[in-house]
N, C-alpha and C positions, 0 to 999 in steps of 0.2 A: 233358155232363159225367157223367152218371148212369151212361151204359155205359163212358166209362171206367172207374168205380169198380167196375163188372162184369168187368170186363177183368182190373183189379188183383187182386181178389180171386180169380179164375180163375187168373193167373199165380201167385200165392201159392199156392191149393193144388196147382199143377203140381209147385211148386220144394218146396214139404210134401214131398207124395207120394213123388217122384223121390229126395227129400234120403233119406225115411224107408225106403225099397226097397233103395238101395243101401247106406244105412249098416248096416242090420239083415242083407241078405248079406253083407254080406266083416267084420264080426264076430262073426257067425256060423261065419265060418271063420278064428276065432284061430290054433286049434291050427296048422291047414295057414302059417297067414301068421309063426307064434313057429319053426316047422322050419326056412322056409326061412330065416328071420335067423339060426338058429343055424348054419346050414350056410353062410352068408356070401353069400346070393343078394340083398342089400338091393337092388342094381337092378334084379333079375329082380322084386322082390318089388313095386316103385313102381311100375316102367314095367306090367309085366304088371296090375296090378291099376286102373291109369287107362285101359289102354286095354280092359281087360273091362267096365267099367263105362259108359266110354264107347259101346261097339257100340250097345246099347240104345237109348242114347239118340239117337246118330247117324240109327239106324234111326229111329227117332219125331221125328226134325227132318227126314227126307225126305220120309217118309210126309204131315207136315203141310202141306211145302211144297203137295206135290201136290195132298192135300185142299183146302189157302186156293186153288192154282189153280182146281181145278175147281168150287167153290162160289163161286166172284167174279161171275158172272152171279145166281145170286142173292141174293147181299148188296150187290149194287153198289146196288140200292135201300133200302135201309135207313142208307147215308154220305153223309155231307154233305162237301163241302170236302176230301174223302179217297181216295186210291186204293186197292183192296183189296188190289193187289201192292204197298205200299210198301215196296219193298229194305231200307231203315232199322227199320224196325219189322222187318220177318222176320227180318234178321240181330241185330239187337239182342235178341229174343227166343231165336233161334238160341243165340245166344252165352250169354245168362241161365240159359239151361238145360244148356248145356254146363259152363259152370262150376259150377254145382250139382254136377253130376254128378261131377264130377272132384273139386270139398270132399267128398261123398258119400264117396267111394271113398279119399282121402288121407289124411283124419282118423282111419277105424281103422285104415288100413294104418301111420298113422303109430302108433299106441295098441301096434297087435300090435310092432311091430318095435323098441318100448321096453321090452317084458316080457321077463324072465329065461326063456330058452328054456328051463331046466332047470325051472321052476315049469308052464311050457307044456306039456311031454314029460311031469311028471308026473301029470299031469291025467288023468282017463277020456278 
């Protein structure tokens, strides 16, 4: 039960991290995200902005898969009653961090695409 509690606490600061990376990019780029609503790109502006956030992360859900494959020979000693490829957990996890990523990315895109573009435009 103990390494669960490690486990949780590692997933949390994954979906932290992840949450804080992305959000801090793409409100970072208000200005660029208030242009294109005022110029009427809202779905260029949703769609484009989940799937840049997503790449990333994509890339870091393959990368790991490969990495839990090739480290399963040495953690197969350290589980009990567990397999270290369990499809369920790796998708489940997969999916956790997917959807992070994509609240990440949504939430200011949603923020920039409420502001008065002419407030945006006047900005530095």
């Amino acid at each position: 039960m103990l390494l669960g509690g490690f486990a949780f606490l590692a997933m949390l600061l994954a979906c932290t991290g992840i949450y804080g990376v992305l959000s801090f990019v793409t409100a970072g780029r208000k200005q660029e995200l208030g242009i294109r609503a005022a110029l009427g790109h809202l779905a260029e502006l949703w769609c484009g902005w989940c799937w840049r956030g997503s790449i990333p992360v994509l890339v870091g859900i393959v990368l790991g898969f490969g990495g839990a494959a090739w480290l399963t020979r040495f953690i197969r000693s350290m589980l009990f009653a567990t397999d270290p490829l369990d499809a369920t957990n790796l998708l489940a996890v997969a999916a956790l961090l997917l959807a992070v990523a994509l609240a990440a990315c949504l939430v200011p895109a949603w923020r920039a695409a409420r502001v008065d573009p002419m407030s945006v435009l006047r900005q530095e």
